[in-house]
N, C-alpha and C positions, 0 to 999 in steps of 0.2 A: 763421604759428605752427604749430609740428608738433602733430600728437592722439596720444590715449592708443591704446593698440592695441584692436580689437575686440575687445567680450568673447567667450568660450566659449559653447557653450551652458548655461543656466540650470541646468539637474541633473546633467548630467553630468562627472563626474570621472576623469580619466585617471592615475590611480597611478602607473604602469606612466613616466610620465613626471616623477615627482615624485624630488624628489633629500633624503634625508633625512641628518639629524645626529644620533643618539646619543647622550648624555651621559651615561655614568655610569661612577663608580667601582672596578665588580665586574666583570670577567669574565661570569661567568657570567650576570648579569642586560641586561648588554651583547648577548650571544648570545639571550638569551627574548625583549628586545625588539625582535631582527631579526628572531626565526621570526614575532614578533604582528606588527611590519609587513607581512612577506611573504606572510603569511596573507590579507591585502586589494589585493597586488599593488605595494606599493612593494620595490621591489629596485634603487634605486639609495641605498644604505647604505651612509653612512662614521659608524665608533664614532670616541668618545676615550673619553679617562678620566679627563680635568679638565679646568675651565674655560681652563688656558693651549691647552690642546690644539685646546681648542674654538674660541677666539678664532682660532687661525695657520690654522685651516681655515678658519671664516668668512670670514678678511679675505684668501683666497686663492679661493675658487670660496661663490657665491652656492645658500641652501638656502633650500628653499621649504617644509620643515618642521623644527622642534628638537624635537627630543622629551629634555627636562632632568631627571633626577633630582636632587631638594632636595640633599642629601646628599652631596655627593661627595667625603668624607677629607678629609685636609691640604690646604690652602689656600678657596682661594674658594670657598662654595657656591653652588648653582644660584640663589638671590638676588640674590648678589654680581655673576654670571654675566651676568644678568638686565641688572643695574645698567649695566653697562661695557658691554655691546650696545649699550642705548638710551640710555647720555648721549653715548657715542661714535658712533651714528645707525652701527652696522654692521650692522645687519638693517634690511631695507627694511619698508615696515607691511605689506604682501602677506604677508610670513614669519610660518608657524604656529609658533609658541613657547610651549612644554606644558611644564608644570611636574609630574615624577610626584616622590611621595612614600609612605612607609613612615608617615612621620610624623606621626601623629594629634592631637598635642597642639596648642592653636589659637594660643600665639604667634608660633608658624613659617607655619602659613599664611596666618593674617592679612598677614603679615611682608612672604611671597610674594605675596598674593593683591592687596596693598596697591602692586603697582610693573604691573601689567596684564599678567600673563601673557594666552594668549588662554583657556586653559582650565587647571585642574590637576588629575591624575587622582591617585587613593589605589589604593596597590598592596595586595593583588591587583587585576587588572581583566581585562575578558576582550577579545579582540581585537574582538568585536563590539561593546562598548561603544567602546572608542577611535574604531574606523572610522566609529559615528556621530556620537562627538563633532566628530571632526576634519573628517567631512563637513560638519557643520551650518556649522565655523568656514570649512573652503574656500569653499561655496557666501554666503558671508557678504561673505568680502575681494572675492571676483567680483564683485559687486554691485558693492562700492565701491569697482571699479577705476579711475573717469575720478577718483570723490572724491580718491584718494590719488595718482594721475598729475600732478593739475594741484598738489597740497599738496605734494609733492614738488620740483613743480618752481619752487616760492615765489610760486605763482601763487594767494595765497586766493580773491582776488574768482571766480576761475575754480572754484576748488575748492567755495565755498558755492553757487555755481549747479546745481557737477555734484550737491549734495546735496539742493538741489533739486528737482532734477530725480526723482531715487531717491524723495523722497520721495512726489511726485507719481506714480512707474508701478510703483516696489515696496511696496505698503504695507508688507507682511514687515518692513520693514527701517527703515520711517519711524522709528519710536523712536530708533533706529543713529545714525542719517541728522541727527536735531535734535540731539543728544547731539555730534554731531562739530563739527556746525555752530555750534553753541553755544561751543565751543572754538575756535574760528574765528573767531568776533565778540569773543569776548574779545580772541585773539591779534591781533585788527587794531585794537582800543581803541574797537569800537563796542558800551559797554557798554549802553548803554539797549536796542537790539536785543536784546542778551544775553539782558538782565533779561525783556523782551519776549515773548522765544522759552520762555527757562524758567518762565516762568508759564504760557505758553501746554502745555507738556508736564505741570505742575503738576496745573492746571486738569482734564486727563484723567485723572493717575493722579501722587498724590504719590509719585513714586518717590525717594527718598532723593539721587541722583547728581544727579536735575535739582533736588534743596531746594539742595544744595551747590551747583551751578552758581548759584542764583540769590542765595543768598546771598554767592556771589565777586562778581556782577553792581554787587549792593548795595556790598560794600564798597568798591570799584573807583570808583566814583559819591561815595563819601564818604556814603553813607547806613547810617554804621554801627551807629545802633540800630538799625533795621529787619534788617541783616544777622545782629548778633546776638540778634534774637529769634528769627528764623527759624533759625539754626545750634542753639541750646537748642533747639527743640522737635524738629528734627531726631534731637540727641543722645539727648531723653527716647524718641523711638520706635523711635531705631535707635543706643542705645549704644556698638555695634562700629564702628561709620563714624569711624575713628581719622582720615582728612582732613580731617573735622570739626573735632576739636580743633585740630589746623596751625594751622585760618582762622580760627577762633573765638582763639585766641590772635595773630593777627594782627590783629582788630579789636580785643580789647582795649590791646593795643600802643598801636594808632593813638587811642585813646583815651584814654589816660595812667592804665591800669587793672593796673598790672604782675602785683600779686598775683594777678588774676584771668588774666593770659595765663599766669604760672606753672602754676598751677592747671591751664588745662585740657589744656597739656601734661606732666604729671603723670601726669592720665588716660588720653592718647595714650598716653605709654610703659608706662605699667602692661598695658595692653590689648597693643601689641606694642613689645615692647623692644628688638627689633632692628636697626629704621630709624634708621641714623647722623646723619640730617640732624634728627631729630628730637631726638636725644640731644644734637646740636650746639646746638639753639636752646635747648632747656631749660636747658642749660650756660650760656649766654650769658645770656638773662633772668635765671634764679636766683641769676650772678655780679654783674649789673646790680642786682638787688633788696638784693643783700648777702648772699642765703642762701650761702654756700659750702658747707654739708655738702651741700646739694642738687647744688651745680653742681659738687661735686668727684666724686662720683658718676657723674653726668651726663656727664661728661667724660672720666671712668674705663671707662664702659662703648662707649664710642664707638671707645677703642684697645681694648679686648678685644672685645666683640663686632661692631667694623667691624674687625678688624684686618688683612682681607685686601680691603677696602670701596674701591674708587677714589674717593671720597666723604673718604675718610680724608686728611690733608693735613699737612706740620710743623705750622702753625699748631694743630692739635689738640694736640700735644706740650704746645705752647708754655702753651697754655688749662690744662690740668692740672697744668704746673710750674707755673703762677702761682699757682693757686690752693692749691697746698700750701704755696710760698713765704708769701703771707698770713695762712694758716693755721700757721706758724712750724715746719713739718714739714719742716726740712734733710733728714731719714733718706728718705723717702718723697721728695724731687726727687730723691736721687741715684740711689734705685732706679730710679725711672723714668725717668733719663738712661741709668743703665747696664744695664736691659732692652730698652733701645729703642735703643743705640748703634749698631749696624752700621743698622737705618734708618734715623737722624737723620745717619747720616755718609755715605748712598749718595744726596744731593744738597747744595748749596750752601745751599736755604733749612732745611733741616733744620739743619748746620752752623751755621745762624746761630742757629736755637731753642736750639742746644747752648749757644753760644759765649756768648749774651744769660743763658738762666739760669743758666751758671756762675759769671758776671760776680756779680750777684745774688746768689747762694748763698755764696761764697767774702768778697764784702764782709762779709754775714749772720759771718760765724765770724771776722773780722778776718782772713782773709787777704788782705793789700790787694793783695801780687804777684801773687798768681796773678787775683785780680780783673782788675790788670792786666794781663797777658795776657792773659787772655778779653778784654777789652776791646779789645787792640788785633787779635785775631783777628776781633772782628768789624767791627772800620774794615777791613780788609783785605778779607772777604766783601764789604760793602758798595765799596769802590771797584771792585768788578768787576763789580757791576752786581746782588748779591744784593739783594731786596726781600723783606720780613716784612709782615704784616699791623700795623695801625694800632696794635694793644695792645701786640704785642711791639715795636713800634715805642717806643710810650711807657714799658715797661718798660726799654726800651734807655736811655731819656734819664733815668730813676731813676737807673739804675743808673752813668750817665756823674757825673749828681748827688752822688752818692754818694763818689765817686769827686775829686771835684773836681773835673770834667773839664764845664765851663759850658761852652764855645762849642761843643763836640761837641752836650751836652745841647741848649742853643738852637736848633742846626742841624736836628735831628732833630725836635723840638720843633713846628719852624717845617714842616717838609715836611709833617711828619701834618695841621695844620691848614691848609696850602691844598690838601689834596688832601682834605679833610673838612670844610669852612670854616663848612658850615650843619649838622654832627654838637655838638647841644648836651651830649651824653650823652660821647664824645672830648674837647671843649675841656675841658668843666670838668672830667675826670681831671688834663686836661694842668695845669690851674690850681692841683691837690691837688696835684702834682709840686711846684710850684713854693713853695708856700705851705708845705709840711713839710719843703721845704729853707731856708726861710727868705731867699727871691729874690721874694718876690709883685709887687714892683715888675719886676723884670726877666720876669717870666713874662708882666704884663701886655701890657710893649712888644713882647716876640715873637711873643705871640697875636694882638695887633691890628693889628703891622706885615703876619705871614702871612696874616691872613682879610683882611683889611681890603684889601690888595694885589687881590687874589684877587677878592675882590666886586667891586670898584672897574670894573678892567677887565670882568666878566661882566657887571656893572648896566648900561656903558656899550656894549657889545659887542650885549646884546639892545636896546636903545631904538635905537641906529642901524639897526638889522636894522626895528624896526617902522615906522620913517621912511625906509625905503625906500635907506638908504646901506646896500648890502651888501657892497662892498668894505672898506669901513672896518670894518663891524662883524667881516667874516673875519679882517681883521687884528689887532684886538683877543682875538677870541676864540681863535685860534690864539696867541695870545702867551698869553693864559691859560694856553694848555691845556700850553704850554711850562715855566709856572712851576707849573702842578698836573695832571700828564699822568695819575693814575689819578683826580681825580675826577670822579665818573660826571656830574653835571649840568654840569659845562662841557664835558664830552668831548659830550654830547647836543646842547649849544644850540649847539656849532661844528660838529658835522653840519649840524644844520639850517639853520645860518646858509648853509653852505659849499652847500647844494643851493638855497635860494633864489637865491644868487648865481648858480650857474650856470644854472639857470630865466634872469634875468637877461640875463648877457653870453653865452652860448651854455657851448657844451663846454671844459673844461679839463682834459685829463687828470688832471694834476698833482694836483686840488681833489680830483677827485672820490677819487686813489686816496688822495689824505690822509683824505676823508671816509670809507671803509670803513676806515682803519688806526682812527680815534678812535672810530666805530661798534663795531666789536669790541673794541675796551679797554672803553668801555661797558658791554660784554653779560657781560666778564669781570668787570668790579667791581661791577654792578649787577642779574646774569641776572634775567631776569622782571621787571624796571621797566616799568608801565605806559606809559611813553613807543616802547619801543624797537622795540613791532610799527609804531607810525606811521612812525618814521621807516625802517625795514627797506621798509616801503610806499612812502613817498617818495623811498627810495635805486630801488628797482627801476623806479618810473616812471621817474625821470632817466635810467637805464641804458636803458628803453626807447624814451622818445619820440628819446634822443641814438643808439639803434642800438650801442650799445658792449655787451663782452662782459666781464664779469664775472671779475675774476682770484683762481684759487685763494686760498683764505685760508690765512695761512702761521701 
C-alpha cells in the first residue's frame, strides 16, 4: 500500500508556494485582498467575483487557500459557496477555507460558522492578523496530514491509528486529534468507543463539541434518555450550539415526542435561520404534527432564504404547494407555481411538482379538463423515468382519486408503499387517501398486497442469509430490491447479503458491481443511516482481500 507524503517541517511555511482563491464581489476589495496576501508572500492569486466563478476554478486547478467573503451580490453567498464545496467533496480537508465578513449581525455568522469554515475574519483586519490566523490553521492541517491521507483514501481503520499517533507525539493537537477520531468511530458504527472517547475528552474539559459528540454516541446506541439529558444541559450552558437542537429534535423523534422535536427546532431556526436543511425538517415535523402555519413558513423560508442553496430541491416546491393546498389557499399555490416557473420547468422532477399540484389545484376549482391534462402530463413525466418523493407521490394518487382515475391511484399507491413498507407515518396517509375517497376496502388490499409482498421476500431473503444459504438469499433479495429499488433497508440487507456471498463462493464481478449500484441508492435515500459506514467497511475489505479496483461511481 502507497503512504501519505512526508510532512514539512513543523513551523515552517512557504507562501511563496501557496496558490490562493479570492472570493469577492467588489473590485476593489478583490484588489486590498491581494495587496494583504502579498504582504506575507502569497503571489500565486487568482480573484473571482461569485461563487459560479469560484466553483469552474476550483474544479479546474486545486487551492491550497480560499479566502470567501459572506456576501457576494446576486446569487450564492459565501455560505451557500461553502455548502456545494463540501457536499460535492471539491476541496480537499488540507484546503484553508476563510470566511471574511462586513457582517456583524450573529444570524449570518452562526449560519456560516455552523457548516466548518476553518476560520472567519470580520473586516477590517490587518494582514498581520490574517497571516497568524492562517498560520496557526496551515501548521494545524500539517499535523493532520497522514490523518486525512489515509480518510481520504476510505481507509478509517488507518486513519484512527494516524490519530493516534498525533495524539500520542503532538500533544498541541491531541483535542484535534480525539475530536476527528470521534467522527471516525461514529462513521464506522463503533458507537460505544465513541461514547468511550467523548467522555474521555468530557472528563478533562466539558467542551460543548465533545457533550454533542457524546450525546450522538448515546443516541446511536438507543440510549436516548441519557442523550437527551445530556443535549438539555448542553443547551442551558451553551444556548448558540444550534446542532444541538438538529439532535435533540432527532431523539425526540425516535421517542414519539413530536411537540418536543418541534420545539427545539423552533429554537434552532430562531437562533439561525438560514440553514435550509433545518428549515426543511421543521417543515416536515410541524407538517407531521398538523401545525401548518408553522410548516408553511418553514417551507417558505427554505425557497427564499435557500433559494440559491444546492440543499434546495423540486421536492421543496412541492412541500409548500401542499401545504397551502390544505390550507385551501388556491391564490398562494399559483403564486408560487408562477414565481418559481422557469425553475420548476429547468428539470423533469420540477415539471412533475408542477404537473402533480396543478392536477390538485385545478380539481380544487372544478376544472376537471385541465386537471386532466395535468394529469396526463404527469403519466407521461413518469413513463420516462421521472421520480418524485413519497408525498408528492401520494399527493399524485389523491389527486388521480379525485379524478376517477383508481388503477393509476393504486398503482402509485402500491410503489410508495414497497419502497416505504416499514414508513408507519406514509402508510397511514396512504390509508387517509383511501378512506376520504371512500375505497377503504380497496386501499386495504393494495397496502397489504405492496408491503406485505415486499416483507415477505426480505423476511425470507435475511433468515436464508443467517442459515448460511447465501445464494438463495441474493436471489430473493435482489428480486426485492427489483419490486422496491429506492427502499433503503432492502437496498442495505442485499448489499450485505451480496458481500457474504461472495466471502463465500469467491469473486463475482457482476455481484459485487450490483452491490456498490444498490449501496449508493442507499446512501441516496437514506444519507447518514447508521448501517452504511459498516457496510462501506465491508464493501472495501471484499474489494481488498479480492485485489479488485473500485469503479468510478456514476
Amino acid at each position: 500500500m502507497s503512504q501519505p507524503p512526508a510532512a514539512d517541517s513543523d513551523s515552517f511555511i512557504d507562501y511563496g508556494a501557496l496558490r490562493a482563491l479570492v472570493v469577492d464581489d467588489s473590485p476593489g476589495m478583490r484588489n486590498a485582498l491581494r495587496l494583504t496576501l502579498s504582504n506575507f508572500g502569497i503571489t500565486k492569486i487568482q480573484m473571482v467575483a461569485n461563487a459560479a466563478e469560484a466553483i469552474f476554478q476550483i474544479k479546474n486547478r486545486s487551492y491550497d487557500f480560499i479566502l470567501c467573503d459572506f456576501n457576494l451580490g446576486v446569487g450564492r453567498d459565501g455560505q451557500q459557496l461553502l455548502e456545494e464545496l463540501r457536499h460535492g467533496n471539491l476541496i480537499a480537508l488540507e484546503t484553508v477555507f476563510m470566511m471574511v465578513t462586513a457582517e456583524s449581525y450573529y444570524e449570518k455568522v452562526v449560519a456560516t460558522a455552523e457548516l466548518a469554515p476553518d476560520d472567519y475574519m470580520i473586516k477590517p483586519f490587518s494582514a498581520e492578523l490574517l497571516c497568524s490566523r492562517l498560520t496557526g490553521i496551515l501548521l494545524r492541517k500539517r499535523a493532520f496530514r497522514d490523518v486525512y491521507w489515509h480518510f481520504q483514501a476510505q481507509d478509517l481503520e488507518a486513519s484512527i491509528a494516524a490519530c493516534d499517533a498525533l495524539i500520542h507525539n503532538k500533544p498541541k493537537y491531541a483535542v484535534d486529534a480525539l475530536r476527528f477520531k470521534g467522527e471516525l468511530l461514529v462513521a464506522l458504527g463503533r458507537f460505544e468507543e465513541a461514547e468511550a472517547l467523548y467522555q474521555q475528552v468530557v472528563s478533562m474539559r466539558a467542551i460543548p463539541w465533545a457533550r454533542l459528540g457524546l450525546a450522538r454516541a448515546l443516541h446511536l446506541q438507543k440510549k436516548n434518555e441519557a442523550a437527551e439529558e445530556e443535549l438539555r444541559d448542553v443547551l442551558e450552558h451553551a444556548p448558540e450550539m444550534v446542532a444541538a437542537y438538529d439532535l435533540l429534535s432527532d431523539v425526540c423523534l425516535e421517542k414519539k415526542d413530536v411537540a418536543a422535536a418541534q420545539e427545539a427546532l423552533e429554537k434552532g431556526v430562531a437562533i439561525s435561520a438560514k440553514t435550509v436543511r433545518r428549515q426543511q425538517k421543521l417543515g416536515e415535523v410541524a407538517y407531521g404534527n398538523g401545525d401548518l402555519d408553522t410548516a408553511r413558513t418553514a417551507f417558505d423560508n427554505v425557497l427564499e432564504k435557500g433559494r440559491h442553496s444546492i440543499f434546495v430541491t423540486p421536492a421543496d416546491f412541492g412541500n409548500l404547494c401542499r401545504v397551502q393546498l390544505e390550507q385551501g389557499d388556491l391564490e398562494a399555490v399559483a403564486d408560487t407555481l408562477k414565481k418559481n416557473k422557469s425553475t420548476l420547468q429547468a428539470n423533469p422532477e420540477g415539471q412533475l411538482v408542477m404537473a402533480v399540484t396543478q392536477s390538485i389545484a385545478h380539481t380544487r376549482t372544478g376544472n376537471l379538463s385541465e386537471a386532466a391534462k395535468a394529469l396526463d402530463a404527469v403519466a407521461s413525466l413518469r413513463a420516462d423515468g421521472t421520480r418524485g418523493d413519497a408525498q408528492l407521490m401520494l399527493d399524485l394518487a389523491g389527486a388521480c382519486m379525485a379524478n376517477g382515475r383508481h388503477e393509476e391511484a393504486d398503482a402509485v399507491v402500491a410503489e410508495v408503499a414497497r419502497n416505504a413498507h416499514d414508513s408507519e407515518a406514509l402508510l397511514a396517509k396512504a390509508k387517509r387517501l383511501y378512506d376520504e375517497a371512500g375505497r377503504t376496502d380497496a386501499g386495504a388490499s393494495v397496502l397489504a398486497s405492496a408491503t406485505g409482498d415486499v416483507r415477505k421476500l426480505n423476511n425470507e431473503g435475511v433468515v436464508l442469509a443467517q442459515r448460511g444459504d447465501y445464494k438463495t438469499a441474493v436471489e430473493k433479495l435482489l428480486t426485492a430490491c427489483s419490486e422496491a429499488p429506492y427502499n433503503p433497508r432492502i437496498l442495505m440487507n442485499a448489499v450485505w447479503v451480496i458481500l457474504k456471498y461472495i466471502d463465500q463462493v469467491g469473486m463475482d464481478e457482476a455481484m459485487i458491481e450490483t452491490a456498490r449500484t444498490q449501496l449508493r441508492e442507499a446512501e441516496r435515500q437514506a444519507p447518514g443511516h447508521p448501517r452504511l459506514a459498516g457496510l462501506r467497511l465491508q464493501m472495501k475489505d471484499v474489494e481488498t482481500r479480492f485485489g479488485i479496483q473500485r469503479k468510478a461511481a456514476r
